[in-house]
MMTF fields as JSON, N, C-alpha, C and O atoms, coordinates in Angstrom:
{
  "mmtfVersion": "1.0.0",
  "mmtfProducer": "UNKNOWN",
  "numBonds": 487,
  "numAtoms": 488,
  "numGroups": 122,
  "numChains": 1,
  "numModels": 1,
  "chainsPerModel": [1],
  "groupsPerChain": [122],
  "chainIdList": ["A"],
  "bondAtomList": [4, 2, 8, 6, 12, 10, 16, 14, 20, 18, 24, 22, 28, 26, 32, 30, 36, 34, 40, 38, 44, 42, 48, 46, 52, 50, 56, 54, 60, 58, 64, 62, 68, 66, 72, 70, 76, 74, 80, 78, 84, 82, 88, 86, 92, 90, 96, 94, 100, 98, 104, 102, 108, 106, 112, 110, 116, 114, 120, 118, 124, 122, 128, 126, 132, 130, 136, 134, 140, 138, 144, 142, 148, 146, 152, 150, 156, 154, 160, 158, 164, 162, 168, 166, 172, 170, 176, 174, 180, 178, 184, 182, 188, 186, 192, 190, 196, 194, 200, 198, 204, 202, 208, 206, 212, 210, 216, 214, 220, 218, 224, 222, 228, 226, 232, 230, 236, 234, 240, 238, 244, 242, 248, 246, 252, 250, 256, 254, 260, 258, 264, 262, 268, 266, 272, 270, 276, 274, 280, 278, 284, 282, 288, 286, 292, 290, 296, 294, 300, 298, 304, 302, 308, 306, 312, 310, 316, 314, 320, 318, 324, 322, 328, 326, 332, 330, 336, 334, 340, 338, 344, 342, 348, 346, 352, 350, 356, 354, 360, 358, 364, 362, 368, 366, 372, 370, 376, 374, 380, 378, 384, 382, 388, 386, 392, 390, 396, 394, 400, 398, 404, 402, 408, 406, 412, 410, 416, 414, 420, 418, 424, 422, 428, 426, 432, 430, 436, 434, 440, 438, 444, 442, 448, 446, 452, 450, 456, 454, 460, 458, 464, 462, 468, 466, 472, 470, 476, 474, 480, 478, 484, 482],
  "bondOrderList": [1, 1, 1, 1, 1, 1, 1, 1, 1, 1, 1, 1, 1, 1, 1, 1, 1, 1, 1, 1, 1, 1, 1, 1, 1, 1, 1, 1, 1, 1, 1, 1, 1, 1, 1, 1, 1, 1, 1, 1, 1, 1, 1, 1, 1, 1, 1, 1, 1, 1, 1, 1, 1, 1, 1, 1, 1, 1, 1, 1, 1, 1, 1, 1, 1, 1, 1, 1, 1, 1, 1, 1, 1, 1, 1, 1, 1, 1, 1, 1, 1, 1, 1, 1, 1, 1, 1, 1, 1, 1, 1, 1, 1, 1, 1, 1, 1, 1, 1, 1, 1, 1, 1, 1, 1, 1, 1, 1, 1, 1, 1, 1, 1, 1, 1, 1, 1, 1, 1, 1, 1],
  "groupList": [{"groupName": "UNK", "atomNameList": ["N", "CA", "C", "O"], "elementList": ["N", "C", "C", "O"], "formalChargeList": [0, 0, 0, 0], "bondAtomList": [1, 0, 2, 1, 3, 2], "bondOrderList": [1, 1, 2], "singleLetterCode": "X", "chemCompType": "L-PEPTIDE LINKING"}],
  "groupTypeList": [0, 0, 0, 0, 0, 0, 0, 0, 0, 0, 0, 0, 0, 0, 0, 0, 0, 0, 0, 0, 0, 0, 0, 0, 0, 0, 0, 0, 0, 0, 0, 0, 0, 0, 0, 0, 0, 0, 0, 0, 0, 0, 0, 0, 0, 0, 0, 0, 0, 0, 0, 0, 0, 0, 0, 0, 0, 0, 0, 0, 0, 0, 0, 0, 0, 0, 0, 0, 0, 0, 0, 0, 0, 0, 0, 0, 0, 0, 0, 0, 0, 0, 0, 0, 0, 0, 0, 0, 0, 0, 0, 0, 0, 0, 0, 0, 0, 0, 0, 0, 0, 0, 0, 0, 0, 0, 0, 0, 0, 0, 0, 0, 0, 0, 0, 0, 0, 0, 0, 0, 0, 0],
  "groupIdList": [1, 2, 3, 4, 5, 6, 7, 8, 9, 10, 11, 12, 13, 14, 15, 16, 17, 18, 19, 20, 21, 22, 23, 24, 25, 26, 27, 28, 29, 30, 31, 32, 33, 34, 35, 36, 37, 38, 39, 40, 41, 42, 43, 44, 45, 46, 47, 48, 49, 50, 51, 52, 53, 54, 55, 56, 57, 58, 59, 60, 61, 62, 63, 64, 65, 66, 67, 68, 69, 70, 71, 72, 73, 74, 75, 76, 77, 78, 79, 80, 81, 82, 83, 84, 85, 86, 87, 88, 89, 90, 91, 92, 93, 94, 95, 96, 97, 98, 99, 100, 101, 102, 103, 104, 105, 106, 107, 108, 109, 110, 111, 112, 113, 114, 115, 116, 117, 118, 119, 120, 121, 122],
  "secStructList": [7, 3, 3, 3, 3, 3, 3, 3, 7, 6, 6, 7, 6, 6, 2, 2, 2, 2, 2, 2, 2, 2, 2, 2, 2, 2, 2, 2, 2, 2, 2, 6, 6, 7, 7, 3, 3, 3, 3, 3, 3, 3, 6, 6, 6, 6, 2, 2, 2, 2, 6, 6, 7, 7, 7, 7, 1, 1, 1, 3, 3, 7, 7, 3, 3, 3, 7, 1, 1, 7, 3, 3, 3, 7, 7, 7, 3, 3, 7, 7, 1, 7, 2, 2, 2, 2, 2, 2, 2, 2, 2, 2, 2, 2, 2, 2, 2, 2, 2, 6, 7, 7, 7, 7, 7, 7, 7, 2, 2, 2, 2, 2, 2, 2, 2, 2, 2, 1, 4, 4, 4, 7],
  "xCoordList": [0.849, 0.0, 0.893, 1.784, 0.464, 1.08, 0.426, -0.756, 0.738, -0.064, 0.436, 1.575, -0.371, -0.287, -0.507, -1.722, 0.067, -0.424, -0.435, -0.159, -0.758, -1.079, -0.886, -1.426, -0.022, 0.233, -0.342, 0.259, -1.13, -2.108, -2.441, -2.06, -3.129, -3.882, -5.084, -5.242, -6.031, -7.563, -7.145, -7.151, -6.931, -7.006, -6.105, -5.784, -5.54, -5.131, -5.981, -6.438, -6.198, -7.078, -6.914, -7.762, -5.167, -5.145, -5.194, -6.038, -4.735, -5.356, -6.856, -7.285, -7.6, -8.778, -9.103, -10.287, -8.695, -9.169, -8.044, -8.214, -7.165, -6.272, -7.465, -7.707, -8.007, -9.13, -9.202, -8.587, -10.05, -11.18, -10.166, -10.324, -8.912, -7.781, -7.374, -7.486, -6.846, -6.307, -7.559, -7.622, -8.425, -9.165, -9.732, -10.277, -9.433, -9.762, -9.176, -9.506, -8.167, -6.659, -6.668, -6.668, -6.683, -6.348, -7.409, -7.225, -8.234, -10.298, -9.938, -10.35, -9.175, -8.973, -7.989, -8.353, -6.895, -5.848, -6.312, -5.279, -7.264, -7.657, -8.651, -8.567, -9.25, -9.999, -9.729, -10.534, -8.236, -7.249, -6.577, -5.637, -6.514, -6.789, -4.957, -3.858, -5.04, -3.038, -3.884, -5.081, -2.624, -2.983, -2.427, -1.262, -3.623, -3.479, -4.24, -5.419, -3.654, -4.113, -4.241, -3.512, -5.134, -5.35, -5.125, -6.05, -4.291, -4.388, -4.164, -3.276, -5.301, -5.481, -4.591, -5.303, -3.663, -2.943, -3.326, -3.325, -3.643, -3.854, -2.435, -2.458, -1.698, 0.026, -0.668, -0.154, -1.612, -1.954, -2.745, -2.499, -3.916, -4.673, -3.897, -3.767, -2.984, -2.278, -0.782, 0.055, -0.362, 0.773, 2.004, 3.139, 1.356, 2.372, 2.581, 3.757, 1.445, 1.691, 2.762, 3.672, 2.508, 3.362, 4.99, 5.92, 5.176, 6.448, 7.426, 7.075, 8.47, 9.309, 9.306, 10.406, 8.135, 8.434, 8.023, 6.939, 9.117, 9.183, 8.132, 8.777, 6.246, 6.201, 6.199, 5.371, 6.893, 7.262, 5.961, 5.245, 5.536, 4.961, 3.708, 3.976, 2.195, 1.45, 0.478, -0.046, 0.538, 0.366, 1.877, 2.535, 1.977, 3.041, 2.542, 1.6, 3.491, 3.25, 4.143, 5.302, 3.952, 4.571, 4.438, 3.41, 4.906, 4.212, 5.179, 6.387, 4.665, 5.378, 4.556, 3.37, 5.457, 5.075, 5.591, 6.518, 5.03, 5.874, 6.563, 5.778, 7.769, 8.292, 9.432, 10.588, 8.941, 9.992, 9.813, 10.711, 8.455, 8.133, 9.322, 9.894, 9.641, 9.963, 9.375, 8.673, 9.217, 8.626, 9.564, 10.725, 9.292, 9.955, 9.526, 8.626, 10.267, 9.778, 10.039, 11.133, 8.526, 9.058, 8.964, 9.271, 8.495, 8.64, 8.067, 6.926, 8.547, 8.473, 8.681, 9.773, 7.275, 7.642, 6.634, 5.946, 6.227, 5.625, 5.132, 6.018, 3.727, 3.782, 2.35, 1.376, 2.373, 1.599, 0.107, 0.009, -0.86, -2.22, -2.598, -3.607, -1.784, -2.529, -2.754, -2.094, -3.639, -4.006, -2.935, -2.594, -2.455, -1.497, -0.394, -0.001, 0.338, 1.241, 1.252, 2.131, 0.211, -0.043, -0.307, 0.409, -1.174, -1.364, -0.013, 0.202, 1.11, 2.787, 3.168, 3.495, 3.025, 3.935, 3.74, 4.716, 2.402, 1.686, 1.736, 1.854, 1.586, 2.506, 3.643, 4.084, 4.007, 5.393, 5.837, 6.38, 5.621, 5.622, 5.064, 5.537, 3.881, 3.451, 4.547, 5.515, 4.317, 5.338, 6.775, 7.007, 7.696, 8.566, 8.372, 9.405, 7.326, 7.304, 7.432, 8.297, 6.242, 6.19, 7.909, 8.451, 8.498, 9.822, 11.017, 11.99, 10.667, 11.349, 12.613, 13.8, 12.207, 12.982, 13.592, 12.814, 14.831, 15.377, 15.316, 15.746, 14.656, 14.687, 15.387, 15.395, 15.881, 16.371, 16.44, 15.376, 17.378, 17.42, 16.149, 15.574, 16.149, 15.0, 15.601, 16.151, 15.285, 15.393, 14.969, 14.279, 15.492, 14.954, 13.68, 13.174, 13.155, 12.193, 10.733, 9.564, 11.277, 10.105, 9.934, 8.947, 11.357, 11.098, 10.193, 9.136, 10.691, 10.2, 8.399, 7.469, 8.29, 6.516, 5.932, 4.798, 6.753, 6.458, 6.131, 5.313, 7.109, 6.847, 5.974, 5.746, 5.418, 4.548, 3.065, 2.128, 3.137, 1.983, 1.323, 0.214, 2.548, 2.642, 2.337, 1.721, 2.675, 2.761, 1.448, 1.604, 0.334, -1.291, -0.903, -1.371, 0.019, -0.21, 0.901, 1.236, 1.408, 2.635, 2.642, 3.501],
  "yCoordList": [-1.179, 0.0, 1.24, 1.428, 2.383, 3.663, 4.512, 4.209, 5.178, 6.188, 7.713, 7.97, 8.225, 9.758, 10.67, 10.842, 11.39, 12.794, 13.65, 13.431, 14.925, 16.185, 16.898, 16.541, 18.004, 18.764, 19.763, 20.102, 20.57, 21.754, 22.704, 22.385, 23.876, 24.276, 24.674, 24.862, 24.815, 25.043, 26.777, 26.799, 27.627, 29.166, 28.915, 30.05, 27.944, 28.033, 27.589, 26.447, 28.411, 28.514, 27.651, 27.101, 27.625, 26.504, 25.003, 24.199, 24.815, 23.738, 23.263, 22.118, 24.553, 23.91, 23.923, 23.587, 24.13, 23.657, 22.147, 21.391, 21.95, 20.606, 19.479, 18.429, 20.006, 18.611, 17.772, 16.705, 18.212, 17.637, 16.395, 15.177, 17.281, 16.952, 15.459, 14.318, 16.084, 14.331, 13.403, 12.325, 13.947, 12.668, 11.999, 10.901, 13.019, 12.123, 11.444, 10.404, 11.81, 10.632, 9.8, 8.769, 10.006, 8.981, 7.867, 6.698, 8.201, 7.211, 6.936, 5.783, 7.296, 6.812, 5.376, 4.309, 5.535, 4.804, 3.831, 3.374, 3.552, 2.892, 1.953, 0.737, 2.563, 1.725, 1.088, 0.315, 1.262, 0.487, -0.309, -0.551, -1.154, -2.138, -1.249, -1.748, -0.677, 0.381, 0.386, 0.62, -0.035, 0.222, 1.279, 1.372, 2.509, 3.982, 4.394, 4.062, 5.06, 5.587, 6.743, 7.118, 7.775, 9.222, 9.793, 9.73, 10.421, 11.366, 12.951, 13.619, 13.211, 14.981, 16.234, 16.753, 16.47, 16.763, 18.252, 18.789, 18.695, 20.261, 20.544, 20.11, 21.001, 21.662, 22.264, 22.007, 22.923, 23.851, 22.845, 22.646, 22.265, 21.146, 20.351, 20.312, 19.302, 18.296, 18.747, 17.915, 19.959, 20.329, 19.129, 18.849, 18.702, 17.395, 16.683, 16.546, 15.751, 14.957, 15.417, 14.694, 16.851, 17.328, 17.763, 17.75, 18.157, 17.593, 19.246, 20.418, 18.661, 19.87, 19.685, 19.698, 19.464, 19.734, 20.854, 21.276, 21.096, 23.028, 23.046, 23.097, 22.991, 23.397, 24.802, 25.713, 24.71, 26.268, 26.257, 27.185, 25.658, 25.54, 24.684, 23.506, 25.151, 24.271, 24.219, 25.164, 22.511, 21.755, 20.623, 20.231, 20.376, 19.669, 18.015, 17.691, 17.103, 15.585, 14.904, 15.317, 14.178, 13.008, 11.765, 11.963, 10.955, 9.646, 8.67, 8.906, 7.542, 6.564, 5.179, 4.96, 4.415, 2.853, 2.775, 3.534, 1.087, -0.048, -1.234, -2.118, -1.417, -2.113, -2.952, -2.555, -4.279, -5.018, -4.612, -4.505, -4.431, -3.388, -2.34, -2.047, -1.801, -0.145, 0.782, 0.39, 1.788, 3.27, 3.52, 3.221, 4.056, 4.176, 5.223, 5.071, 6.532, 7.662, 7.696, 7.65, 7.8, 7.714, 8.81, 8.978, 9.447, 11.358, 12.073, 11.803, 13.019, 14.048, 15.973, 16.408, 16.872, 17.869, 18.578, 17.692, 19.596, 20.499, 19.973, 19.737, 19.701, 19.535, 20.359, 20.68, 20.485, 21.488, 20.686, 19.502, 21.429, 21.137, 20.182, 19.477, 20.255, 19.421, 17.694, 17.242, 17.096, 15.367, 14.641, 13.524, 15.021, 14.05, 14.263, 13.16, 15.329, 14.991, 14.208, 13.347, 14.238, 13.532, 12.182, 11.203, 12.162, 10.63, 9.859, 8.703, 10.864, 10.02, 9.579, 8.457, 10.942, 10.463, 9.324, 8.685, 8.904, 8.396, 6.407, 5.322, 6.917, 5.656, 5.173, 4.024, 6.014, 5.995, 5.145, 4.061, 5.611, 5.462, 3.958, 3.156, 3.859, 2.436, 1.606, 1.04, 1.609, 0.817, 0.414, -0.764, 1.433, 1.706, 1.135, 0.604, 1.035, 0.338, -1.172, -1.848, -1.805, -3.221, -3.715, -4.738, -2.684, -3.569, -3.6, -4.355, -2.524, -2.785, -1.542, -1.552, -0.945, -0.279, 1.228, 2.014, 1.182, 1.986, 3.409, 4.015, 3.966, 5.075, 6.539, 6.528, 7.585, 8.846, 9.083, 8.939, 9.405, 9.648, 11.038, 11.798, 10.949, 12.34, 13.57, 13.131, 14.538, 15.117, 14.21, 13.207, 14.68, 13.932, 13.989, 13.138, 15.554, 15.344, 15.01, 14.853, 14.993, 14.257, 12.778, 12.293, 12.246, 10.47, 10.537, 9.909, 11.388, 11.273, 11.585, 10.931, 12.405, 12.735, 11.432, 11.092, 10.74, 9.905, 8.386, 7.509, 8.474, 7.365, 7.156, 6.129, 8.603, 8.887, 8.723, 8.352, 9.18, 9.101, 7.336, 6.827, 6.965, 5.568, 4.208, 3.146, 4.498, 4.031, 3.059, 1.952, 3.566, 2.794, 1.374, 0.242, 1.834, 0.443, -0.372, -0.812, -0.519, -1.456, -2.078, -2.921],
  "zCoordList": [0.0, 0.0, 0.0, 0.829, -1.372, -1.178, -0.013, 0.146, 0.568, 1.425, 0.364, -0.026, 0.204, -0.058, 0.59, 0.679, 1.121, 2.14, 1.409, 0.23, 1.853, 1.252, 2.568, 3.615, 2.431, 3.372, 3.127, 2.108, 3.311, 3.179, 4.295, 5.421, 4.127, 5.266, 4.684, 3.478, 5.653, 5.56, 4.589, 3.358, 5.154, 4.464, 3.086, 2.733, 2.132, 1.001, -0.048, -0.075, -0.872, -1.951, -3.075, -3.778, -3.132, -3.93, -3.172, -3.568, -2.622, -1.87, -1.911, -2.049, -1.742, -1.721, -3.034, -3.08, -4.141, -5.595, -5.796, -6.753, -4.965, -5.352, -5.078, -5.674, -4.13, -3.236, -4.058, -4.068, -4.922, -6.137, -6.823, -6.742, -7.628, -8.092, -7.623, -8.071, -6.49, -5.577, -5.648, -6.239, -5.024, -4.718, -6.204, -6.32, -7.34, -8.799, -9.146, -9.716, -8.916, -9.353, -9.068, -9.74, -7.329, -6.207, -6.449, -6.11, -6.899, -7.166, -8.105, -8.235, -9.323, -10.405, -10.314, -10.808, -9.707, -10.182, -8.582, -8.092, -7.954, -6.83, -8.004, -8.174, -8.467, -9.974, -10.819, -11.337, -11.29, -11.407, -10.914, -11.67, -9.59, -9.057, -8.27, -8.511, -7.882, -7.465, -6.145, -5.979, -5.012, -3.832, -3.376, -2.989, -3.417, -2.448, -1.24, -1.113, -0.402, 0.618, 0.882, 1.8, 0.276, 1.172, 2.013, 2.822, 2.349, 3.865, 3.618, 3.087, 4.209, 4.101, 5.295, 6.154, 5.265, 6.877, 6.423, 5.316, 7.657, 7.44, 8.464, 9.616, 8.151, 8.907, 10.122, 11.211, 10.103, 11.346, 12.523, 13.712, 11.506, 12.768, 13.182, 14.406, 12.239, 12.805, 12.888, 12.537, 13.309, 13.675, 14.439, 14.052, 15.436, 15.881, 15.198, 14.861, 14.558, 13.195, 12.131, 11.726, 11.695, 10.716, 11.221, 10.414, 12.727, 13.382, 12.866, 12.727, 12.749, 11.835, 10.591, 10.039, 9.797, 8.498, 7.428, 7.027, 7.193, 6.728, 5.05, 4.003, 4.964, 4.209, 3.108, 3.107, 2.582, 1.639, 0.926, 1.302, 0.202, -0.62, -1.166, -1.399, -1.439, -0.991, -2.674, -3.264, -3.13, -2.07, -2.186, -3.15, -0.657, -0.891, -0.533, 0.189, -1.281, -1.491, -0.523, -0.562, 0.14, 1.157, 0.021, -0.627, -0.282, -0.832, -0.072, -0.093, 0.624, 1.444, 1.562, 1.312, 1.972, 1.783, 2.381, 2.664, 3.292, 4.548, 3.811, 3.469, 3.523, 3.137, 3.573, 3.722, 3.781, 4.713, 6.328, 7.163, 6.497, 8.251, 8.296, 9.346, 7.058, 6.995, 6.64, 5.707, 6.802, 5.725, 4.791, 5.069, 3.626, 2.888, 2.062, 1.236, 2.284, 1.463, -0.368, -0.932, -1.092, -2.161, -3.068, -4.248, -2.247, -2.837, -2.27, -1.895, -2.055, -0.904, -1.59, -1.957, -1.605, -2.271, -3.027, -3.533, -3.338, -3.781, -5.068, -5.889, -5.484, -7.244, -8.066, -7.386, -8.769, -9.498, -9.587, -9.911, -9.288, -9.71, -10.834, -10.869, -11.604, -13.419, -12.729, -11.794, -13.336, -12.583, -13.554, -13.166, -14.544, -15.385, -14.428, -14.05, -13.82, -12.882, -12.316, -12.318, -11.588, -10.066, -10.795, -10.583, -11.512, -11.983, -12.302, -11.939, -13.227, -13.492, -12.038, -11.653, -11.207, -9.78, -9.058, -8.666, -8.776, -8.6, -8.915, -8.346, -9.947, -10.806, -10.89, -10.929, -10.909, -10.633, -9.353, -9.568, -7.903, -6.747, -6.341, -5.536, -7.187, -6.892, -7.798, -7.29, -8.95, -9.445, -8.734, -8.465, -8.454, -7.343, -6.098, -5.69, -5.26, -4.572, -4.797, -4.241, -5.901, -5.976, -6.305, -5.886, -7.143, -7.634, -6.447, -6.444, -5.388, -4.214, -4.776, -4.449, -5.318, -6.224, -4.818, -4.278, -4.639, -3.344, -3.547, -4.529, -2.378, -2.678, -2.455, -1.224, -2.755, -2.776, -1.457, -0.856, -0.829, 0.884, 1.081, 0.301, 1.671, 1.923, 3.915, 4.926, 3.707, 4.882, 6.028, 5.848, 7.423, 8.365, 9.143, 9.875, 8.717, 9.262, 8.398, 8.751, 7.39, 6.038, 6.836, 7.388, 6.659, 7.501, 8.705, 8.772, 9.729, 10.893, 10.438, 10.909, 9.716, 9.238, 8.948, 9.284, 8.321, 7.585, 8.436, 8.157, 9.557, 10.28, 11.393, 12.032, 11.536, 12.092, 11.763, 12.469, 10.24, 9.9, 9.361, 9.2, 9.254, 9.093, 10.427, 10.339, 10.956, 12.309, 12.75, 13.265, 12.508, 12.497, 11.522, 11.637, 10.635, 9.686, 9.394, 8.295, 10.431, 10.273, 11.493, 11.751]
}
């Protein structure tokens, strides 16, 4: 299973036009038989959850998987509104996961977000 986060806050405008976006993709390529997981983090409500992680820029992408009872960040970072993005990344990430395929070191406190938010499912 991919998990996808979305780091957002309630007062961003683009954010709230991404909504629609993610959750089309995300319903799309779940229809496609791709194991994804949604998660909506608002930085301000779930501040502990989100830990020290510095978003600049919104909306920003977490994408992570448990692999081997590890987390494993498989992209982490700001990406533009269009659904063909998100749909490549996306794909990308799952694919990447199934092949066990290793991933790009990431900051520490992306991991630590990550193992946090992970944590229920491992």
């Amino acid at each position: 299973m991919v998990h996808v986060a979305c780091l957002c806050a309630a007062w961003c405008r683009l954010c709230e036009g991404y909504t629609a976006v993610l959750h089309e993709v995300v319903a799309a390529l779940q229809a496609e038989g791709r194991p994804l997981h949604l998660h909506w983090i608002d930085i301000e409500d779930d501040a502990a959850l989100v830990g020290d992680v510095d978003v600049e820029t919104f909306p920003t992408l977490v994408v992570a998987s448990i692999e081997a009872s590890q987390v494993t960040v498989r992209f982490a970072g700001p990406v533009t509104p269009q659904p063909a993005t998100l749909s490549r990344l996306l794909r990308a990430a799952v694919a990447d996961a199934a092949r066990g395929e290793a991933p790009r070191p990431v900051p520490p406190p992306i991991q630590a977000f990550a193992q946090r938010l992970l944590a229920p499912w491992r």
